[in-house]
Backbone bond lengths (Angstrom), bond angles and torsions (degrees), N, CA, C in turn:
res aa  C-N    CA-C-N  psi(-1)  N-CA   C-N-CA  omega(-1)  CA-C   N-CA-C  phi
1 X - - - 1.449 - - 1.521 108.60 -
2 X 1.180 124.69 121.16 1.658 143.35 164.49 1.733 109.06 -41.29
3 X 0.529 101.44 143.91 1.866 108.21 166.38 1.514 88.71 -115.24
4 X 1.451 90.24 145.60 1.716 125.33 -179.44 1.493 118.99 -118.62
5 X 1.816 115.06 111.99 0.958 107.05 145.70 1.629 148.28 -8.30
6 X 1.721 126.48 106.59 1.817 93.81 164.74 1.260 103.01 -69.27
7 X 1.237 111.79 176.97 1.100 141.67 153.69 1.664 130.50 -141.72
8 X 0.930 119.42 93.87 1.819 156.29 175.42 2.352 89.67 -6.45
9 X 1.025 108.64 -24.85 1.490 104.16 -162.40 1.644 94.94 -85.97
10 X 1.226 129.80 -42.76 1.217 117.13 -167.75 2.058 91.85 -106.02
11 X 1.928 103.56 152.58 1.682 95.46 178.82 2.082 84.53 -102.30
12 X 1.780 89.06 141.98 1.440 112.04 -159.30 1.586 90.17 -150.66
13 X 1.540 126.12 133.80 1.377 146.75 162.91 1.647 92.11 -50.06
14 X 1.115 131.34 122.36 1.795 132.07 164.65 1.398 116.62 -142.50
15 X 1.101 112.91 143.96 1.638 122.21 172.52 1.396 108.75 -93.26
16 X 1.197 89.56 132.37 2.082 99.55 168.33 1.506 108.55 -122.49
17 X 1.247 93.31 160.09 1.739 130.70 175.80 1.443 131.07 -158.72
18 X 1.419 115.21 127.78 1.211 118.07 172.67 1.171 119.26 -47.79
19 X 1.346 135.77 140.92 1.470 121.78 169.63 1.523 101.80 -132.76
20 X 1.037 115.35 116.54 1.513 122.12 -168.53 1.908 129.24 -91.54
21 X 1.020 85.44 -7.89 1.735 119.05 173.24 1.649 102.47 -91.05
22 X 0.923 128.31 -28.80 1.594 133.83 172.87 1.373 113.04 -51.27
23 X 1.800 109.77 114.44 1.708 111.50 176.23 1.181 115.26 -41.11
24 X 1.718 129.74 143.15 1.634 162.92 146.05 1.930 76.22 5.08
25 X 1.116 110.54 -93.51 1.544 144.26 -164.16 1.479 105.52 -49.02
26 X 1.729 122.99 -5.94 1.811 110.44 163.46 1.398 97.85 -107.41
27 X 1.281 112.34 -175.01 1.300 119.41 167.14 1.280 107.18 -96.89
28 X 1.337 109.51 145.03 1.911 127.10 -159.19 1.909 86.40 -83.27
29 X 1.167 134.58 -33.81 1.642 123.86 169.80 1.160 108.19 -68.64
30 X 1.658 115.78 145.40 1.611 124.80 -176.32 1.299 73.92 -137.73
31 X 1.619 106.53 135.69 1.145 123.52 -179.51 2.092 103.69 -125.86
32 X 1.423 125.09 119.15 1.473 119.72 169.18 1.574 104.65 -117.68
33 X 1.577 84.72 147.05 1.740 103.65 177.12 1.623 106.28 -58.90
34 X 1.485 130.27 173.40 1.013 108.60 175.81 1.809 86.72 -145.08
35 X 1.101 95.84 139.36 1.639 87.90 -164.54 2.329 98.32 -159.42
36 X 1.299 85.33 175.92 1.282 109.92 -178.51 1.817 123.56 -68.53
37 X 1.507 154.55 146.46 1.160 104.99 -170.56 1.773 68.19 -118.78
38 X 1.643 81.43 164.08 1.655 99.37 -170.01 1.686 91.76 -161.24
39 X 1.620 91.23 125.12 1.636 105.38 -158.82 1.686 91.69 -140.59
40 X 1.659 115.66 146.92 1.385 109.46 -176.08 1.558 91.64 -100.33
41 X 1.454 97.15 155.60 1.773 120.01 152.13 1.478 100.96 -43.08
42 X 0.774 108.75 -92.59 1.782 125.52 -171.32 1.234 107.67 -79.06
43 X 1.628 126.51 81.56 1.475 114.91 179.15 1.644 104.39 -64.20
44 X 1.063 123.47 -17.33 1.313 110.82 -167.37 1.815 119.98 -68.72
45 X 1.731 85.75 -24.99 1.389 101.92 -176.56 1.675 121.85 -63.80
46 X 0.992 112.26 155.57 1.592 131.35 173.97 1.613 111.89 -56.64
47 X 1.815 109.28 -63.06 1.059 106.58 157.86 1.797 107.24 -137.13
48 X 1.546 97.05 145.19 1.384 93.41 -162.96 1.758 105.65 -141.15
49 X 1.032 111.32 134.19 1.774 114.25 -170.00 1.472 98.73 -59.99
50 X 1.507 119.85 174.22 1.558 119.60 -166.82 1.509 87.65 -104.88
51 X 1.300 111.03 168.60 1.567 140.58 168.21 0.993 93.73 -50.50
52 X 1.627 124.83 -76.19 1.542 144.17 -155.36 1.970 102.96 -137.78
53 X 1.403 117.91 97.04 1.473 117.49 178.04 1.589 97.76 -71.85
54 X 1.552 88.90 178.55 1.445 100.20 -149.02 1.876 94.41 -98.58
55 X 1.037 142.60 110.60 1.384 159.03 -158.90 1.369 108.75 -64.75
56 X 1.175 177.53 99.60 1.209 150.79 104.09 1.812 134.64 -46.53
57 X 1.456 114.38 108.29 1.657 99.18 -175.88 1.369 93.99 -102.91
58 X 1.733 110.42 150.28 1.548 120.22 -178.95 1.274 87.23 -98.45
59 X 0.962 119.46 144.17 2.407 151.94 131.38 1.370 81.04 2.06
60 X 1.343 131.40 129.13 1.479 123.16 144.64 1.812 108.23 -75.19
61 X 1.322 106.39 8.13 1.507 118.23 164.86 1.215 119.02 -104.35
62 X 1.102 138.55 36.26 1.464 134.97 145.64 0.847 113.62 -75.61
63 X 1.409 130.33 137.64 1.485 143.34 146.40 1.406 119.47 -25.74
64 X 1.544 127.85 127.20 1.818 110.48 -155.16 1.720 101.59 -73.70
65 X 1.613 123.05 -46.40 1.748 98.76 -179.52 1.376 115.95 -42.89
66 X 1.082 117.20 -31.86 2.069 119.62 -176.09 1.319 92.85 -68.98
67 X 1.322 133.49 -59.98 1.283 134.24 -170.30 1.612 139.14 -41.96
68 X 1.386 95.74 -44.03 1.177 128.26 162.79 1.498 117.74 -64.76
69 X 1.496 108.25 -47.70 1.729 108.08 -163.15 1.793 89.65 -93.33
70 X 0.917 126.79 -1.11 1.659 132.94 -177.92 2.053 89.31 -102.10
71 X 0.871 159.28 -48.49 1.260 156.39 -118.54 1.633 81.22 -117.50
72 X 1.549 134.12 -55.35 1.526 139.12 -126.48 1.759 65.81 -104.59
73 X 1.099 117.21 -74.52 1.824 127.99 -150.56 1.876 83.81 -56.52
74 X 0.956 139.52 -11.48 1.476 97.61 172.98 1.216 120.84 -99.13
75 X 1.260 121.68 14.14 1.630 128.82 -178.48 1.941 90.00 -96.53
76 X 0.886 108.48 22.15 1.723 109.91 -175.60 1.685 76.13 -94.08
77 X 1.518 126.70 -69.13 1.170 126.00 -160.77 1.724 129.51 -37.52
78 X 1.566 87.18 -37.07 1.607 94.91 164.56 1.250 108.96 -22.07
79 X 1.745 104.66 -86.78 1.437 118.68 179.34 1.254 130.94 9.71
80 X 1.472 97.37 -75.83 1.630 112.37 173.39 1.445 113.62 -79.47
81 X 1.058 116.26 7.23 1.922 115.36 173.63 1.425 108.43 -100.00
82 X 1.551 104.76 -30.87 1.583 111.72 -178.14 1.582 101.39 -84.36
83 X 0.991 134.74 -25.26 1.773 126.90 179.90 1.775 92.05 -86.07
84 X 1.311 124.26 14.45 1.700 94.40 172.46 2.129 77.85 -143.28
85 X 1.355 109.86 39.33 1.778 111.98 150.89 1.489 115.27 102.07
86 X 2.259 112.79 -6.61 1.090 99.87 -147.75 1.686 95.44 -119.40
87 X 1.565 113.66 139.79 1.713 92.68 -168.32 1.541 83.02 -122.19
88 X 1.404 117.77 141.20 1.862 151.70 -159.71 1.191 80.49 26.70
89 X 1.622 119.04 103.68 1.168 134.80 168.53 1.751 101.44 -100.52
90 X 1.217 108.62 -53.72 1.202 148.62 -169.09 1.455 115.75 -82.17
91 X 1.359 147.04 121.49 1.056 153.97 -174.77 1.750 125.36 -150.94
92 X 1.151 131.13 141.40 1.316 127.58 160.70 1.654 119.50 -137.85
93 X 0.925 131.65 99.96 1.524 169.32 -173.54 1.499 112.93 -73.91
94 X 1.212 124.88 134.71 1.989 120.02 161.72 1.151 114.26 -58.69
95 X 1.450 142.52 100.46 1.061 118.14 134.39 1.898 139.97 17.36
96 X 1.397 101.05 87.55 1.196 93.95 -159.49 1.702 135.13 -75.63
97 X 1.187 141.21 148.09 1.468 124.32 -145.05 1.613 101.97 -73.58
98 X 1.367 92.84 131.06 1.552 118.84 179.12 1.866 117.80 80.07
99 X 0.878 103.28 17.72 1.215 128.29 164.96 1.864 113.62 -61.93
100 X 1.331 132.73 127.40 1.552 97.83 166.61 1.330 105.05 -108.90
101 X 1.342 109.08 162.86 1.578 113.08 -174.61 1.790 113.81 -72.40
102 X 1.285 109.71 -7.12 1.451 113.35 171.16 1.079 140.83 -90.30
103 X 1.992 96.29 -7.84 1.379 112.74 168.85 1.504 133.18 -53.33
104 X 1.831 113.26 131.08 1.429 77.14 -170.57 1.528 128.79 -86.24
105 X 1.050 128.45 3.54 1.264 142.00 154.36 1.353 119.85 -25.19
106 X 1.602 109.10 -34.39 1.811 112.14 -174.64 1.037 110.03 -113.40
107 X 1.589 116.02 141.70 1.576 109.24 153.41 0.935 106.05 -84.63
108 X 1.494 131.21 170.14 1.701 132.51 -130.10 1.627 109.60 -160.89
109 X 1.260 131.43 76.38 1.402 115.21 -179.92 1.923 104.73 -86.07
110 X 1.138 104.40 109.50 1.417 91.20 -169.56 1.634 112.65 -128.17
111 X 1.339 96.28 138.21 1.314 87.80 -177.06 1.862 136.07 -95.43
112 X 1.359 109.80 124.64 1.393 111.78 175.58 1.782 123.27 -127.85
113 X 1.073 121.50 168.44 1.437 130.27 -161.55 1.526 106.29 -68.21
114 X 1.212 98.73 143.52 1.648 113.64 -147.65 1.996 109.74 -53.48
115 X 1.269 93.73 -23.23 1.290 113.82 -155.93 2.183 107.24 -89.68
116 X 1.219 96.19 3.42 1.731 123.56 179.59 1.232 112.28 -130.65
117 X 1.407 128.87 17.08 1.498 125.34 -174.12 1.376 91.67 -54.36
118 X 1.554 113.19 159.50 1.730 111.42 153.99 1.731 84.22 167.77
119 X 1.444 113.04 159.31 1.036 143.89 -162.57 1.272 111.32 -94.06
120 X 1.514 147.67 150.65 1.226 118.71 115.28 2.015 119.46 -124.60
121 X 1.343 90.07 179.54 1.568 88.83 174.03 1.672 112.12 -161.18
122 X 1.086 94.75 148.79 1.863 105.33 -156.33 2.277 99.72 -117.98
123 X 1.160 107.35 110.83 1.285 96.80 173.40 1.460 122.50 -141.28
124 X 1.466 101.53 168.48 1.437 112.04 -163.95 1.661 96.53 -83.22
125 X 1.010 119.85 119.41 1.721 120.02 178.70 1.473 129.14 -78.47
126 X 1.055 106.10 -41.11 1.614 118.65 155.27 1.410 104.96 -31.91
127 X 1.050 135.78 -54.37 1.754 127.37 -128.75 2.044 86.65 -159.72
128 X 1.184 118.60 6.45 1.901 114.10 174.42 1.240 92.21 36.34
129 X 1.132 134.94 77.74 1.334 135.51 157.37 1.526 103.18 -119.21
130 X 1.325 131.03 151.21 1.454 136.18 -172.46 1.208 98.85 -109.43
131 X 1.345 119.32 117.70 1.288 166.72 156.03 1.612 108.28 -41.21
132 X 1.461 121.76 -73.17 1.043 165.60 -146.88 1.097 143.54 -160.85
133 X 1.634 118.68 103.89 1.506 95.19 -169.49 2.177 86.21 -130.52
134 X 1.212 81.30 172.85 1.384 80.52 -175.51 2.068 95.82 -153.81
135 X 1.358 102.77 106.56 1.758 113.29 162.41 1.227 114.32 -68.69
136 X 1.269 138.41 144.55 1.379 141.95 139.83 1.391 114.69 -102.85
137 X 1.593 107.09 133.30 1.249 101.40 157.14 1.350 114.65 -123.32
């Protein structure tokens, strides 16, 4: 897997580090994207399902209109996974019973009271690959 440049134009989760060995003429911050890895079966193919798609489990505590428009709206994502090669790249799933939402095994859209929103995310540092991510809504 490649490590990726940030780049300041698009907003992207990234890890930084000083790098102090870096020529007069770069900038001494190295900034990497930190992202999901998503690899086809068939690289050769046009469009090709992933090795391992990218997981999302919902809160079996959401409120059901959220539930519903969160469950239907993420097959929108396809879309944009299939115009860059990848077909059900993208998925979001129930939370399965007895599961905890802190496990790191899951990504986690979970829902809590408006007034505790907060994020988290768990990653592999070697290689900025996401481990873990966990949405709140």
């Amino acid at each position: 897997m490649s490590l990726e440049f940030f780049i300041h134009v698009v907003v992207l989760f990234y890890v930084s580090y000083m790098d102090y060995s870096t020529p007069v003429y770069e900038p001494i911050q190295k900034r990497f994207i930190t992202r999901h890895r998503l690899e086809k079966k068939n690289p050769d193919a046009a469009l090709s399902e992933p090795v391992e798609p990218i997981i999302y489990y919902l809160d079996p505590g959401t409120p059901e209109p959220v539930r519903s428009a969160l469950l239907d709206g993420a097959g929108w994502w396809n879309t944009a996974f299939e115009s860059a090669g990848y077909k059900n790249a993208f998925q979001v799933k129930m939370l399965p019973d007895g599961a905890d939402p802190m496990d790191l095994r899951y990504n986690v859209i979970q829902w809590v009271h408006r007034s505790t929103r907060a994020g988290v995310m768990a990653r592999v540092l070697r290689i900025h690959e996401l481990a873990k991510s966990s949405k709140v809504m």
